[in-house]
ZATIPA-206133 format. One record per residue (C-alpha): residue in three letters; x, y, z. Coordinates in pm, whole numbers, plus 50000, padded with zeros to 5 digits. Example, Ala and Ser with C-alpha at 12.3 -4.5 7.8 and 13.67 -1.06 7.14 Angstrom:
% ZATIPA-206133
Ala512304955050780Ser513674989450714
//
This chain:
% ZATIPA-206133
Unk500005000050000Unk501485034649913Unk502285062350163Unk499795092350027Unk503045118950117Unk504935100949820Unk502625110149587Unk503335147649505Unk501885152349138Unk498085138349246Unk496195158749451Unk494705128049700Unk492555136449941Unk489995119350197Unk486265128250177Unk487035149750502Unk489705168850336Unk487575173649997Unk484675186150278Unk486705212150461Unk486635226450055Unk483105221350020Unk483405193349818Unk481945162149808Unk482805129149697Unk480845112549386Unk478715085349440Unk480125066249188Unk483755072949305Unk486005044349383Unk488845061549592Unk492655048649654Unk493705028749974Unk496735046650114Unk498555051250428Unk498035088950538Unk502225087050594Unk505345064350670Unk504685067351045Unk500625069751067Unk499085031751081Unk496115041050995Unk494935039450613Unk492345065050467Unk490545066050141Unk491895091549893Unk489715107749585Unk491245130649329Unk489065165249224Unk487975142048908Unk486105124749167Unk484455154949353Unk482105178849299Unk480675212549464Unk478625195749750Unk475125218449868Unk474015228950154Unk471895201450210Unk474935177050149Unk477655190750310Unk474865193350619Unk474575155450583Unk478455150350528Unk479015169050832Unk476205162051130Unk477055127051223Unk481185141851233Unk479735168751485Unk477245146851676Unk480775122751739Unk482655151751862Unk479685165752046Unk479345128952261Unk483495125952259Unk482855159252468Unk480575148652689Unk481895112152758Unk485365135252878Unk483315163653034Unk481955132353199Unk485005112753294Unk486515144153438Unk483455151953660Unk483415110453765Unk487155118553839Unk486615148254050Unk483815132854256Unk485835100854336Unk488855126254464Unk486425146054637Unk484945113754777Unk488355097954861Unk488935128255072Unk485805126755219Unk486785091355346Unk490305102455402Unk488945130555640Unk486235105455828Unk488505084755858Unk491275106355991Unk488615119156276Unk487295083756370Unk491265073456419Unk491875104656597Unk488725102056819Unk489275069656897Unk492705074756995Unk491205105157228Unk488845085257401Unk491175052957457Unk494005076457559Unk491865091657777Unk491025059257889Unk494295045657980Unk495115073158197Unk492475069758429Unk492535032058408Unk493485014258805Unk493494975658613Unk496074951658816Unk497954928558557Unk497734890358640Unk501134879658868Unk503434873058523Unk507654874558497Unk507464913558375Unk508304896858027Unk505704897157808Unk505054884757445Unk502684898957221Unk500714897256904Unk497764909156717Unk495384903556401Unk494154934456268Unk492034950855941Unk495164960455787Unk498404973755812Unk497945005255849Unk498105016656282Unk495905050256256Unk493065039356052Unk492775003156084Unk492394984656376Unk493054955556607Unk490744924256604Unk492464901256860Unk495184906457089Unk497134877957292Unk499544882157586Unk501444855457714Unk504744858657983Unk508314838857908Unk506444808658105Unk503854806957877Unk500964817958110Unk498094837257897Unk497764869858047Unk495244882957783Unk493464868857482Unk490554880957314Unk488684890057002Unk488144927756959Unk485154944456790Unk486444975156596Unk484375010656610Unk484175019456225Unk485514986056035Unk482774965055866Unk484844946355636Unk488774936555602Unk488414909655326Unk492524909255227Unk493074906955624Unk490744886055651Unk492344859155386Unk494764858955670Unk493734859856015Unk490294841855905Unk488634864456132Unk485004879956034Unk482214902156102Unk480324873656283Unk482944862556503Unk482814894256671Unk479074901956805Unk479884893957152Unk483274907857112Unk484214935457359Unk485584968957208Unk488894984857253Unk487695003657530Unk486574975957741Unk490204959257665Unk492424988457704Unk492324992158128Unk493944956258125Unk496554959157808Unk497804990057985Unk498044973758286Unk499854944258175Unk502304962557938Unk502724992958241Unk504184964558461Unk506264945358229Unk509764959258127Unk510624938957813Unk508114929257535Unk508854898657301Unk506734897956953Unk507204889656608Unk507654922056386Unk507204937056704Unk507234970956576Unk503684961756392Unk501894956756687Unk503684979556890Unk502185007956677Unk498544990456707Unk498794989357068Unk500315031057097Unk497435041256854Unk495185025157170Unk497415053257392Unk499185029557603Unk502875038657619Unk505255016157515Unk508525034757601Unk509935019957909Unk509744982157707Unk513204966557592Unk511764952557288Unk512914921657114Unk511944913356768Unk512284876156701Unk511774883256362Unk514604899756323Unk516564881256552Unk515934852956365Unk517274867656052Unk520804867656195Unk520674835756347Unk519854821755979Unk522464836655830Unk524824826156124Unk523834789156093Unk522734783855767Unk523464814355468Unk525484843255546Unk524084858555213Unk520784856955328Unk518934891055351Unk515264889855385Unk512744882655657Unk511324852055769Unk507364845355831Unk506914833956164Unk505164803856032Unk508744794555826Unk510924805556162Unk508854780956357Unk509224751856096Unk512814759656135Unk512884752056470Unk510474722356465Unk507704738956653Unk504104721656705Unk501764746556652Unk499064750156904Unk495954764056711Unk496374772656354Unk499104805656244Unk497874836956231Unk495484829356522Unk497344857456800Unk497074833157027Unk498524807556902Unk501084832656712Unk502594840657090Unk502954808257188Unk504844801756871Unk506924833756888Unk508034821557246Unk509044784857139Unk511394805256840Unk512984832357048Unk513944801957355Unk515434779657094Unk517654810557021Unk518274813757355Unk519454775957366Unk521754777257129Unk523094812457246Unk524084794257595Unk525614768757366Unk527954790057198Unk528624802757513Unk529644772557649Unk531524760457383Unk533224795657392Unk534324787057779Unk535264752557730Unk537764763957483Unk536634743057209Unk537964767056948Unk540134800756990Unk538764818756724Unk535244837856753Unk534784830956372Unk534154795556279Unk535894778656016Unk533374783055788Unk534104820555769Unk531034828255943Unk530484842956299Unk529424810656476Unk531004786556677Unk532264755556577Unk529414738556725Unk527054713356484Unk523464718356510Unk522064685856420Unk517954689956350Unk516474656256322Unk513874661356050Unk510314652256119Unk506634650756000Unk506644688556058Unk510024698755942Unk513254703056125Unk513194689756477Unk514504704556794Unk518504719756795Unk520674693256971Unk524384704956986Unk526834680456819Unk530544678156812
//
């Protein structure tokens, strides 16, 4: 097919051309195929003044109504998008603004809360671990829908459901936790919980938790303060014990549910359950501690001089034989 800017000695042009000169194409005209140029995929009709004639009013009315009517609606159907656009914004920060108040009310009234709160903690160790399952991720607008505190002996100093104030659906959280609307009728709200949380967190002076910092910021949005905790993030932890033992090159973070594999652990309730997410988060950061007192030991016994092992890496030169079983790796035996 020929490019219609090659041909220089033919004066081509589409009906719309020939109309913008009041001309109209024959009825009996048979026009040219052509491409309107080298870089334009898009190929046109062409018809050469032979073909044309001095349209009338009444045809170059016809020729040119339906043209208008399709960049009268092309108009509208922008005119329209742009108005759809400008009501979603206007709507998003609508939502943006509720939902800024709600978070900052709530925060208000639970802070407010918390500071007049006289709760007594349950007897614990003063070292506490905690987890939560929330709407989301984010700590100022969504919130927390069950909350679990256990001490280093295991005792559960807290668990329960929460019902949140302005949340009526969390379907991605939801995927995860498996918690929904109907779970929580009889579910207490924050500010039945808050008294207790405060009190337990108020007497404890180091908090253990799995991407602590997560539920840390939960729990701070509920104004409880948090500042006098040592905090210890297994998850983190964890990270450097891996690439102690296993792959110094390794750089990313472990789920809990793959850290407790690791370690053999038997869950008790299903992951992602807070519950049962403490319970697992304890069993991880004491098998740490295990091997920890095993370097240690190894370190005192003078069963190598060098703090580097000889595989280049910053462990002893203790072997940590795990015995694999239906769930995984088994329990961390030291082996020489």
């Amino acid at each position: 097919m020929e490019h219609r800017n090659k041909i220089t000695d033919i004066d081509y042009r589409t009906p719309l051309q020939w109309a913008k000169d009041k001309k109209i194409v024959n009825t009996d005209a048979v026009g040219i195929e052509m491409w309107s140029n080298a870089n334009h995929y898009k190929s046109f009709l062409y018809y050469t003044p032979e073909q044309v004639h001095e349209g009338t009013a009444e045809e170059l009315e016809s020729f040119w109504a339906p043209i208008r009517k399709e960049k009268r609606e092309r108009a509208e159907k922008r005119a329209a998008e742009k108005r759809a656009r400008e009501a979603e914004e206007r709507r998003r920060e609508r939502d943006e603004l509720i939902a800024d108040t709600q978070a900052e009310t709530v925060h208000s009234i639970l802070t407010h809360i918390v500071e007049r709160s006289q709760a007594t903690a349950p007897d614990n160790s003063g070292i506490i671990v905690l987890d939560t399952e929330t709407t989301g991720l984010d700590s100022f607008h969504d919130e927390i829908l069950q909350i679990s505190i256990i001490d280093d002996t295991g005792k559960v100093l807290l668990d329960t459901l929460c019902k949140p104030y302005y949340h009526d659906s969390w379907r991605q959280a939801q995927s995860v936790n498996g918690i929904d609307g109907s779970m929580l009728q009889d579910a207490p709200y924050a500010h039945e919980i808050v008294p207790m949380v405060n009190a337990i967190i108020a007497q404890a002076d180091t908090c253990i938790g799995y991407n602590i910092d997560f539920d840390i910021g939960f729990i701070n949005q509920w104004g409880i303060a948090t500042d006098h905790l040592y905090q210890i993030d297994v998850m983190r932890d964890f990270t450097d014990y891996y690439k102690a033992h296993e792959d110094p090159s390794y750089n990313r973070w472990h789920k809990l549910i793959q850290c407790a594999e690791y370690f053999g652990y038997e869950w008790e309730g299903e992951a992602h359950n807070s519950l049962a997410d403490v319970k697992a988060t304890l069993f991880c950061y004491q098998q740490m501690l295990v091997a920890d007192s095993l370097h240690t030991s190894c370190d005192e016994r003078g069963y190598f001089s060098d703090t580097r092992s000889s595989t280049g890496s910053n462990a002893c030169d203790c072997r940590y034989e795990k015995s694999v079983g239906a769930r995984g790796f088994g329990m961390v035996n030291l082996m020489r």
